[in-house]
C-alpha positions as protocol buffer text, in pm:
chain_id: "A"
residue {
  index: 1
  type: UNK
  ca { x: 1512 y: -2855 z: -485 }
}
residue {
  index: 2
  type: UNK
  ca { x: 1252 y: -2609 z: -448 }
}
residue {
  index: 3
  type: UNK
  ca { x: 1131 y: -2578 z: -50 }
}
residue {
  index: 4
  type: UNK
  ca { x: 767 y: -2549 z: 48 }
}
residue {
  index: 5
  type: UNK
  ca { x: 677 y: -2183 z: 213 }
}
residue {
  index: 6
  type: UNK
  ca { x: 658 y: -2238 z: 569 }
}
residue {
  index: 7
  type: UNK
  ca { x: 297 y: -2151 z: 662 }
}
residue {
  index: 8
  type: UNK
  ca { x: 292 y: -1975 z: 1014 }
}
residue {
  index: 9
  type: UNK
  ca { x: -3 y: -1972 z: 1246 }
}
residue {
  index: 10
  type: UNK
  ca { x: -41 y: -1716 z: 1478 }
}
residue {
  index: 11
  type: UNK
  ca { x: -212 y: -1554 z: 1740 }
}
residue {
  index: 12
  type: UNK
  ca { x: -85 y: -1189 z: 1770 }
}
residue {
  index: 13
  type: UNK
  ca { x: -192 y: -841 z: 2006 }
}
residue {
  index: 14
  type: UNK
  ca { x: -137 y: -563 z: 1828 }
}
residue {
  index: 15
  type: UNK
  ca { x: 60 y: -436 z: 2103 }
}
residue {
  index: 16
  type: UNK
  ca { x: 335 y: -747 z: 2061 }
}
residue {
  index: 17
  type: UNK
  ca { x: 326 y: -636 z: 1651 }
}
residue {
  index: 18
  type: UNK
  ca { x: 405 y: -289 z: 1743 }
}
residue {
  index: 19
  type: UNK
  ca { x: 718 y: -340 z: 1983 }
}
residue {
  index: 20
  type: UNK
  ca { x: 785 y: -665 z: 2149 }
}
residue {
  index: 21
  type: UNK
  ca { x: 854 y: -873 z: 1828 }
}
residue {
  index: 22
  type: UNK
  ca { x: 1037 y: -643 z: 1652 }
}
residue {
  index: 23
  type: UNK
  ca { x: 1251 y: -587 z: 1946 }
}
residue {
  index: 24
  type: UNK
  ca { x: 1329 y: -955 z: 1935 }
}
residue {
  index: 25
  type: UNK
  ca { x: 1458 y: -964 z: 1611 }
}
residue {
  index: 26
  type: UNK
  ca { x: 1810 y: -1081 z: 1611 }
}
residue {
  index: 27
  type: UNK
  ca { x: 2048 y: -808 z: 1503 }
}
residue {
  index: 28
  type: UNK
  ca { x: 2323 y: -959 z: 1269 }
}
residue {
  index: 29
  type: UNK
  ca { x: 2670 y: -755 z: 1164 }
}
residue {
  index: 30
  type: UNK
  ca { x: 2724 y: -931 z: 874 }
}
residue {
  index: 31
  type: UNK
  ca { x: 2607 y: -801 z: 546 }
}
residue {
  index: 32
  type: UNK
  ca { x: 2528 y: -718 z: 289 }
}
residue {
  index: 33
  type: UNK
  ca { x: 2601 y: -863 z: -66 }
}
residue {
  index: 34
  type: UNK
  ca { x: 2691 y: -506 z: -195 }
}
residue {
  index: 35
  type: UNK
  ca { x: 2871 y: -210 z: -142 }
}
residue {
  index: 36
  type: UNK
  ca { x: 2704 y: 44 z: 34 }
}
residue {
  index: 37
  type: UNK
  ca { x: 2960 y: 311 z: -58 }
}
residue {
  index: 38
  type: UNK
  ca { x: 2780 y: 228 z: -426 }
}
residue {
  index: 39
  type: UNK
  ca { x: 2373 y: 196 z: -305 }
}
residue {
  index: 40
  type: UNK
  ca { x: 2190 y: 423 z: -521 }
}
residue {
  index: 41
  type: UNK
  ca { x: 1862 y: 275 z: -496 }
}
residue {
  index: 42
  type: UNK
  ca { x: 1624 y: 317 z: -177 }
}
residue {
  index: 43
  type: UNK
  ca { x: 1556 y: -30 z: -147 }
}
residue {
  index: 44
  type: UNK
  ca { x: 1953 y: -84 z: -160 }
}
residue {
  index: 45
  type: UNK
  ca { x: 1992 y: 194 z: 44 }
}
residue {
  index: 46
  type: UNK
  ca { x: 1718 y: 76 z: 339 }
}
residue {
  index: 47
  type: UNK
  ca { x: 1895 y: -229 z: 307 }
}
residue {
  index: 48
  type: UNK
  ca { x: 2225 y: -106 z: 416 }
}
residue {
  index: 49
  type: UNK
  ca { x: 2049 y: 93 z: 729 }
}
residue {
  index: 50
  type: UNK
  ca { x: 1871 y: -226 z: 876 }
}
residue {
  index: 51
  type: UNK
  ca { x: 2136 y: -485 z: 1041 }
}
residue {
  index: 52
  type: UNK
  ca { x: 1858 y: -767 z: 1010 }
}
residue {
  index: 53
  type: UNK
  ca { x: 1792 y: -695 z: 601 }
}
residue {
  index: 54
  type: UNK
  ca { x: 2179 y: -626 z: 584 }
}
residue {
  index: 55
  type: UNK
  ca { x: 2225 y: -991 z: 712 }
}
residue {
  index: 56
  type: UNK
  ca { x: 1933 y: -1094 z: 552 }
}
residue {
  index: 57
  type: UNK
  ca { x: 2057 y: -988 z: 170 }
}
residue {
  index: 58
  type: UNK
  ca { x: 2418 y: -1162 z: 223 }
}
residue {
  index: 59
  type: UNK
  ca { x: 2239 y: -1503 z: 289 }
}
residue {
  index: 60
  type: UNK
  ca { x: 2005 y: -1463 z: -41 }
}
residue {
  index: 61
  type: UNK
  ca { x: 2327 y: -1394 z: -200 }
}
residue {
  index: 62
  type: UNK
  ca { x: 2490 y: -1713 z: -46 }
}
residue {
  index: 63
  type: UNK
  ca { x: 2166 y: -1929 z: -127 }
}
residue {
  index: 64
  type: UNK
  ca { x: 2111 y: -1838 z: -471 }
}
residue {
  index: 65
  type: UNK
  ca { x: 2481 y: -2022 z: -545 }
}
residue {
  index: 66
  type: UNK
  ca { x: 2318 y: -2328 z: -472 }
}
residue {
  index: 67
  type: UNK
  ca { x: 1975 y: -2308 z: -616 }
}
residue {
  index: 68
  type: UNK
  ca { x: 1879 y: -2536 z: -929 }
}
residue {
  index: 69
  type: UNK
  ca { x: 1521 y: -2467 z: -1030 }
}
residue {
  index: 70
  type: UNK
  ca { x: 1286 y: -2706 z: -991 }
}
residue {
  index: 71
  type: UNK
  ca { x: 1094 y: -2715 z: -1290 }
}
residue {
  index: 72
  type: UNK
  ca { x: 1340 y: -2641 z: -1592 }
}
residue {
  index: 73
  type: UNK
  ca { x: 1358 y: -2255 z: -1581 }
}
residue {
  index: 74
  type: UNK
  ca { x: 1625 y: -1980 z: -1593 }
}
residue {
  index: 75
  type: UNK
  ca { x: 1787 y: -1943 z: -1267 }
}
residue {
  index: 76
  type: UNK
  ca { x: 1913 y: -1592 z: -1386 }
}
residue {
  index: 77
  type: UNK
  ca { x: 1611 y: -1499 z: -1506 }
}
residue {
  index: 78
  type: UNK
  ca { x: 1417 y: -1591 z: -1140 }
}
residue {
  index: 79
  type: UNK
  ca { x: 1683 y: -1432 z: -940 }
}
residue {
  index: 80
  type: UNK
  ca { x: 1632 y: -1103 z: -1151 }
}
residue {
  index: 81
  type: UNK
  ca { x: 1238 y: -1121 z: -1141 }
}
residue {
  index: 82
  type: UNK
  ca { x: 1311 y: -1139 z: -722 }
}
residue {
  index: 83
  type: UNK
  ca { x: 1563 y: -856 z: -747 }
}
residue {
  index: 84
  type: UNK
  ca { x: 1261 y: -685 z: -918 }
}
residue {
  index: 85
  type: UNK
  ca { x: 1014 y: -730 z: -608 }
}
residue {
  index: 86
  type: UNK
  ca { x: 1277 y: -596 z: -434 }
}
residue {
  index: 87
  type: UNK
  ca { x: 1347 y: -264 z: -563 }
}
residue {
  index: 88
  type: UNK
  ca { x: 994 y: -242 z: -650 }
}
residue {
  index: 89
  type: UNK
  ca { x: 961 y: -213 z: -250 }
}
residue {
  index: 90
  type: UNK
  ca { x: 1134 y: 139 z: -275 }
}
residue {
  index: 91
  type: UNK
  ca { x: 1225 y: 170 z: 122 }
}
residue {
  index: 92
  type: UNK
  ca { x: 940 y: 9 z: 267 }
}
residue {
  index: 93
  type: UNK
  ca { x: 1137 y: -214 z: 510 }
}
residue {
  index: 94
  type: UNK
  ca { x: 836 y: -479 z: 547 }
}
residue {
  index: 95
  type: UNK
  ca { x: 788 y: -502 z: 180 }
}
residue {
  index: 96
  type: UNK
  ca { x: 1172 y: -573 z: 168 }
}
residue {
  index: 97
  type: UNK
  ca { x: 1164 y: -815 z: 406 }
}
residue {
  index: 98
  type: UNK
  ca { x: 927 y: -1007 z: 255 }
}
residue {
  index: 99
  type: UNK
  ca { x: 1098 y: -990 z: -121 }
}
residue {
  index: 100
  type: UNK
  ca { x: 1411 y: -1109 z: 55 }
}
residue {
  index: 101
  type: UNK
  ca { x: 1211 y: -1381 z: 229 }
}
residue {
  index: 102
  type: UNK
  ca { x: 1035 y: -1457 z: -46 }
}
residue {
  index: 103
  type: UNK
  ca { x: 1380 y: -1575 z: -219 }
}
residue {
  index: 104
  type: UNK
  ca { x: 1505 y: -1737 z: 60 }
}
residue {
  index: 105
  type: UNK
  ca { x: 1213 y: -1945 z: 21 }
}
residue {
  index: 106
  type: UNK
  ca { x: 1292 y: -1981 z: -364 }
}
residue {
  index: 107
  type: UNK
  ca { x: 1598 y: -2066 z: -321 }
}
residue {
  index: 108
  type: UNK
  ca { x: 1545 y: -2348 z: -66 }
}
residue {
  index: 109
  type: UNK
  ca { x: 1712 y: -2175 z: 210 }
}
residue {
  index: 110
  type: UNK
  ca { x: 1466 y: -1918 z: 480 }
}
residue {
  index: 111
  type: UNK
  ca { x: 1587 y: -1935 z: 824 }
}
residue {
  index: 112
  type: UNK
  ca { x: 1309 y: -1922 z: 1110 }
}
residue {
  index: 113
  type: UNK
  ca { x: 1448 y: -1569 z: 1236 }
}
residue {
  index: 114
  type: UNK
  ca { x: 1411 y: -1407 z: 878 }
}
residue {
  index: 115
  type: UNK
  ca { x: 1050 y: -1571 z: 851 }
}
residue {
  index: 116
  type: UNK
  ca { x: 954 y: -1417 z: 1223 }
}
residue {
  index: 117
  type: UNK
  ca { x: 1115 y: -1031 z: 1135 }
}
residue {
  index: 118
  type: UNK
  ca { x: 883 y: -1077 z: 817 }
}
residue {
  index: 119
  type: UNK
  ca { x: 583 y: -1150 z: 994 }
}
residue {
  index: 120
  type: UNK
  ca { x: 655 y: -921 z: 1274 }
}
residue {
  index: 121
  type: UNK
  ca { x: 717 y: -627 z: 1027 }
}
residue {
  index: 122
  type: UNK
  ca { x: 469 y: -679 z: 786 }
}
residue {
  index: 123
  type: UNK
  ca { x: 160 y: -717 z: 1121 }
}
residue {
  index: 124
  type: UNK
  ca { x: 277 y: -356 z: 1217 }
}
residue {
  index: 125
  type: UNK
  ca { x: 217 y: -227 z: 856 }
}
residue {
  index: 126
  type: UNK
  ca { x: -163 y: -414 z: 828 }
}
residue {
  index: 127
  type: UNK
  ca { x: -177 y: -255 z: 1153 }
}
residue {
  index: 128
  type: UNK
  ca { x: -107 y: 74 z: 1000 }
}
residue {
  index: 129
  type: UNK
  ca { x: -314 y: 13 z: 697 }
}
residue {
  index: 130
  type: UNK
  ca { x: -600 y: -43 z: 904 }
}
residue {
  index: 131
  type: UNK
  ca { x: -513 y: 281 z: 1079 }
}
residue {
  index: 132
  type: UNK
  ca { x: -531 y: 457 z: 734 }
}
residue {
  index: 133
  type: UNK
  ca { x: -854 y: 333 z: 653 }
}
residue {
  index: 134
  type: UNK
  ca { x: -1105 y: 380 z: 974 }
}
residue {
  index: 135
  type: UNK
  ca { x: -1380 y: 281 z: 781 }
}
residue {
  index: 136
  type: UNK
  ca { x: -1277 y: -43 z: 676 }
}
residue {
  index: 137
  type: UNK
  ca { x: -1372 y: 30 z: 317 }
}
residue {
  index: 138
  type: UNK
  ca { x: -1264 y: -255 z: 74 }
}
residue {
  index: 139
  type: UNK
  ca { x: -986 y: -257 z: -115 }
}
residue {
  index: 140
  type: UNK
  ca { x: -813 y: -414 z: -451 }
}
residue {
  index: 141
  type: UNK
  ca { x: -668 y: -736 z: -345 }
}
residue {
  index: 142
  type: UNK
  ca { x: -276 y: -688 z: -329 }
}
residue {
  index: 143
  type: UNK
  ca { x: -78 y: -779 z: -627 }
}
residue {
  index: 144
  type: UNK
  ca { x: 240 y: -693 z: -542 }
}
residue {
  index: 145
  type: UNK
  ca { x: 438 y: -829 z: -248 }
}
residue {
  index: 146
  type: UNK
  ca { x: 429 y: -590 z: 70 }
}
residue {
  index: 147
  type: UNK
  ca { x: 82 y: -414 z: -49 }
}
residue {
  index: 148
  type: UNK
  ca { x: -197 y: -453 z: 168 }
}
residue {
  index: 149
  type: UNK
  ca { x: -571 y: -372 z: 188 }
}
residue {
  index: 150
  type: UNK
  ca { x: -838 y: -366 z: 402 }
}
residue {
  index: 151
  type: UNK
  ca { x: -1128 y: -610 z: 363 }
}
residue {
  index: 152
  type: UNK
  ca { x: -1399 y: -803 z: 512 }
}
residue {
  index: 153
  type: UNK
  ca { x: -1424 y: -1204 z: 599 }
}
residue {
  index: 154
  type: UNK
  ca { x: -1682 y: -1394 z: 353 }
}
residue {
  index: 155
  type: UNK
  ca { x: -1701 y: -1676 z: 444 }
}
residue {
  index: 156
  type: UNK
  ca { x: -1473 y: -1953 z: 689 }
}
residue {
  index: 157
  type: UNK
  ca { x: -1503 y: -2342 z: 618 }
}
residue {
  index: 158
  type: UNK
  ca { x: -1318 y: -2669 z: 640 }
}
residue {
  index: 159
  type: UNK
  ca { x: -1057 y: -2713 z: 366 }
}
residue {
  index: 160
  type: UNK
  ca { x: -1299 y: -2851 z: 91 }
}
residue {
  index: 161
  type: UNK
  ca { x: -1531 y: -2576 z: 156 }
}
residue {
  index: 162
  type: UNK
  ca { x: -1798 y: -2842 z: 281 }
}
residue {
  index: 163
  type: UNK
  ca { x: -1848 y: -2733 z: 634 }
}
residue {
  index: 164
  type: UNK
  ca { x: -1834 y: -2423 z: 861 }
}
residue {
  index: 165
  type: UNK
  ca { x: -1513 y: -2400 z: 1030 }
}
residue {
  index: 166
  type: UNK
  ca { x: -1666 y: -2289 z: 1319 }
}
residue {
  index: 167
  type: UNK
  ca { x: -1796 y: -2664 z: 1391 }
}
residue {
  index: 168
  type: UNK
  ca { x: -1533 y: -2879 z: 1224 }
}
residue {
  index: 169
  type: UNK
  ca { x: -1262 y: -3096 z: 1335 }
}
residue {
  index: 170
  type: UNK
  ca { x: -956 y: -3054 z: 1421 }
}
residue {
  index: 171
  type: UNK
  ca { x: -848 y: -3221 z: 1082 }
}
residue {
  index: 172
  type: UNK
  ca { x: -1042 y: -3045 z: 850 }
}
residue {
  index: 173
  type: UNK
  ca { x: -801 y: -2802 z: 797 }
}
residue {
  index: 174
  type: UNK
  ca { x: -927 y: -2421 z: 715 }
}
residue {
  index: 175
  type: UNK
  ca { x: -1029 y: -2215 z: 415 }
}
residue {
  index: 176
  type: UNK
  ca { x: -1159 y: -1856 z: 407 }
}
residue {
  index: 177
  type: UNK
  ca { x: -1274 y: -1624 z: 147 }
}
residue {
  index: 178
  type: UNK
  ca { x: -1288 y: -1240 z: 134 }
}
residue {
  index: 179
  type: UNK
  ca { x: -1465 y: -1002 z: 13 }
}
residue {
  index: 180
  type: UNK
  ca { x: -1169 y: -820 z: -223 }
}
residue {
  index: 181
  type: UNK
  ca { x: -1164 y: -1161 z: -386 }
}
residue {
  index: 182
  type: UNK
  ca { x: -862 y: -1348 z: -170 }
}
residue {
  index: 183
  type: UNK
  ca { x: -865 y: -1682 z: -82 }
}
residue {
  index: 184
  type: UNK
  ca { x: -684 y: -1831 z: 290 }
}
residue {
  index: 185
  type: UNK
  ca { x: -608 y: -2219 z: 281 }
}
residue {
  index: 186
  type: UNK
  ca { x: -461 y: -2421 z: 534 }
}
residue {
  index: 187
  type: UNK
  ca { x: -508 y: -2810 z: 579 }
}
residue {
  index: 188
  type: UNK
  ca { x: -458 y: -2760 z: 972 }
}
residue {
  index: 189
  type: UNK
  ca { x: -718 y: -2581 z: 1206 }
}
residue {
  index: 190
  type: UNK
  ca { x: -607 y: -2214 z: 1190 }
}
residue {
  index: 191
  type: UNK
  ca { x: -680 y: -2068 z: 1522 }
}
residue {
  index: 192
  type: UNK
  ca { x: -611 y: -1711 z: 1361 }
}
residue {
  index: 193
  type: UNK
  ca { x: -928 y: -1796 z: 1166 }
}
residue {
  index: 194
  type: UNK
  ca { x: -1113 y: -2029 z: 1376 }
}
residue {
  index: 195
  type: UNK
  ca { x: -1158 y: -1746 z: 1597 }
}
residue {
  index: 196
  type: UNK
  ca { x: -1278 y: -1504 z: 1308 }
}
residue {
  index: 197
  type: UNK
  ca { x: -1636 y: -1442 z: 1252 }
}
residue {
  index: 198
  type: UNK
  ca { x: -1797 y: -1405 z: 894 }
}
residue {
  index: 199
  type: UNK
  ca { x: -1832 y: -1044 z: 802 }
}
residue {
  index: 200
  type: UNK
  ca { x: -1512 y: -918 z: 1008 }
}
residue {
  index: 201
  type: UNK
  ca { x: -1273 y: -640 z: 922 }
}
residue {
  index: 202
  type: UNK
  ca { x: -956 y: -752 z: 793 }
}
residue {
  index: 203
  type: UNK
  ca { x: -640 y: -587 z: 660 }
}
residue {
  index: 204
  type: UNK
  ca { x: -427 y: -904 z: 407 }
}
residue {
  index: 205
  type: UNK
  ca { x: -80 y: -856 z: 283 }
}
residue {
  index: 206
  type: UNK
  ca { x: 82 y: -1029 z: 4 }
}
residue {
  index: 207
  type: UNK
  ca { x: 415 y: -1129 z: 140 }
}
residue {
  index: 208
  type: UNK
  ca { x: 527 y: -1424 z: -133 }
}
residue {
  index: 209
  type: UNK
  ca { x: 529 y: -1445 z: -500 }
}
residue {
  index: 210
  type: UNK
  ca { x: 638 y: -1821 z: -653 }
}
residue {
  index: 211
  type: UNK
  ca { x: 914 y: -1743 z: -914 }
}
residue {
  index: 212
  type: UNK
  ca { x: 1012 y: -2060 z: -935 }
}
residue {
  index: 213
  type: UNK
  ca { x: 680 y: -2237 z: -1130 }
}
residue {
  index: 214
  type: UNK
  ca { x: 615 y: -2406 z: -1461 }
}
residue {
  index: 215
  type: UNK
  ca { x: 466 y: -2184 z: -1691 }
}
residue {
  index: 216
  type: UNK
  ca { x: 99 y: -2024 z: -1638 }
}
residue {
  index: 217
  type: UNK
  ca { x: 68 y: -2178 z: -1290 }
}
residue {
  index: 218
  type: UNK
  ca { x: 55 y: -1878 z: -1019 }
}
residue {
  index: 219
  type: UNK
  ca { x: -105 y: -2082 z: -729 }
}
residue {
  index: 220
  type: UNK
  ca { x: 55 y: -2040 z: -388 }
}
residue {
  index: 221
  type: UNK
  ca { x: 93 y: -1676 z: -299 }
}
residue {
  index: 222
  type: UNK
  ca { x: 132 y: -1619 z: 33 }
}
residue {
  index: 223
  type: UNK
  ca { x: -94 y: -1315 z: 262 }
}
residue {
  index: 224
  type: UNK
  ca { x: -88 y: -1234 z: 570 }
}
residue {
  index: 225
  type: UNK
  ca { x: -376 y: -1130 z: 736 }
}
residue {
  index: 226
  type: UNK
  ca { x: -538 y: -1013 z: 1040 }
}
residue {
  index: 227
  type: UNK
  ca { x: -904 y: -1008 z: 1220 }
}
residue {
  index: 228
  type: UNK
  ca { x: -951 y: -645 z: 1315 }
}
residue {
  index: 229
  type: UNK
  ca { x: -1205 y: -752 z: 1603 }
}
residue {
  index: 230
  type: UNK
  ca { x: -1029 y: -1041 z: 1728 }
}
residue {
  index: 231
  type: UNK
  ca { x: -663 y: -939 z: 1650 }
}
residue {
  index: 232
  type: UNK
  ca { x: -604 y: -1316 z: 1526 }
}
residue {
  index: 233
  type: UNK
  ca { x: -341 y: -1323 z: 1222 }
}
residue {
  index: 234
  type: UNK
  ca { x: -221 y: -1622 z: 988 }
}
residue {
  index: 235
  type: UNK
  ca { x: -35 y: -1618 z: 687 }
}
residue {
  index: 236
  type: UNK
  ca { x: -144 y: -1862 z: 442 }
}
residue {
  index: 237
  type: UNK
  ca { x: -164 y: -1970 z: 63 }
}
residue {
  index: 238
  type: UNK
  ca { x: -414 y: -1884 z: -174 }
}
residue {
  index: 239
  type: UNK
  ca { x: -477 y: -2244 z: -245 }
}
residue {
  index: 240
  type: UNK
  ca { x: -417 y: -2599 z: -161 }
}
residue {
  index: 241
  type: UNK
  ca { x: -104 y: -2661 z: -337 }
}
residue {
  index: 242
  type: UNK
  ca { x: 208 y: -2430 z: -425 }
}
residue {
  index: 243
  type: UNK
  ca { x: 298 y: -2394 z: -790 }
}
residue {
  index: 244
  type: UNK
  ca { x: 367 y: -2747 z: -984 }
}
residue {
  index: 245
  type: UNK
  ca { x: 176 y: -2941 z: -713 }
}
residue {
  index: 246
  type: UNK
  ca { x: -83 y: -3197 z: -792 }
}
């Protein structure tokens, strides 16, 4: 059976993206799927260089033996579309990581460490797309995993949209818009974004793709993103319910 994307809230410095949590990331020897002797691509070749995506590739490997789809499609043919956002990565380790996590998830199978070296790699690179963008000028809304852009909050309300989040209650749950067009739901409080204001900077990052969905239905991408004046940070769907839901 397909597993639900574990939605993490956060509250983040910058300082703890830059070098605590990635120092915490559990190295693993183990890995990967492939021979490295025979790595000709730079995704496959960052890959072999990182211990943690190393590890990381052997369990996708090892999970994908077990995975059934959940809604009648070609296991072969999902495996190879998640291959793709791989190698589409290039050697962007935080785009990799979140390809690889991204099947994990597919496959039914994402352990908490891989999900926390995603989010810790992928806050250092918003952090460094903010960097690269000092006037917070918007951007295209990501389309492909590991892209980011910069961006501004539009608006922040309960879950349905019919109340300011700023006032609600603690069982409202959370919704935010953005200016670049992306959508943030949650159907818990977010602190990440009940601390945001309307009209602050932001950097988002696509981190998840669904591959595993009935036909047409897209829902459920997963961004990351930050509050450049608060330094709050959730990663959250684009909508209530993952592909296939009600």
């Amino acid at each position: 059976m397909r597993s639900c994307v574990r939605i993490f809230s956060l509250q983040v410095l910058a300082t703890n993206l830059a070098g605590g949590i990635l120092g915490a990331a559990p190295a693993r020897a183990e890995g990967p799927s492939f021979d490295c002797r025979k790595a000709t691509l730079p995704a496959e070749k960052a890959t072999c260089a990182d211990p943690q995506l190393s590890a990381i590739d052997l369990l996708v490997s090892k999970a994908f033996k077990d995975f059934e789809p959940a809604f009648g499609g070609d296991k072969r043919m999902i495996a190879r579309g998640l291959i793709a956002d791989r190698n589409a990565c290039g050697g962007d380790t935080a785009c990799i990581v979140s390809a690889m996590n991204n099947a994990l998830q597919t496959y039914g199978n994402a352990p908490s460490w891989v999900q926390d070296y995603n989010i810790a790699l992928i806050g250092k690179k918003a952090q460094e797309a903010a960097a690269r963008n000092p006037t917070g000028t918007d951007q295209p809304l990501p389309s492909a995993i590991g892209q980011c852009a910069s961006t501004h909050i539009e608006t922040l309300t309960t879950r349905l949209g019919d109340d300011p989040l700023e006032t609600a209650g603690p069982d409202a749950g959370s919704a935010a818009t953005f200016t670049n067009g992306g959508t943030a739901v949650s159907y818990e409080r977010e602190p990440g974004l009940a601390s945001s204001k309307v009209g602050d900077a932001a950097v988002i990052c696509l981190i998840s793709t669904p591959r595993d969905c009935p036909d047409g239905d897209e829902r459920g991408r997963v961004y990351y993103g930050i509050d450049l004046a608060i330094k709050g940070s959730w990663a959250l769907p684009d909508s209530q319910h993952m592909c296939g839901g009600a």
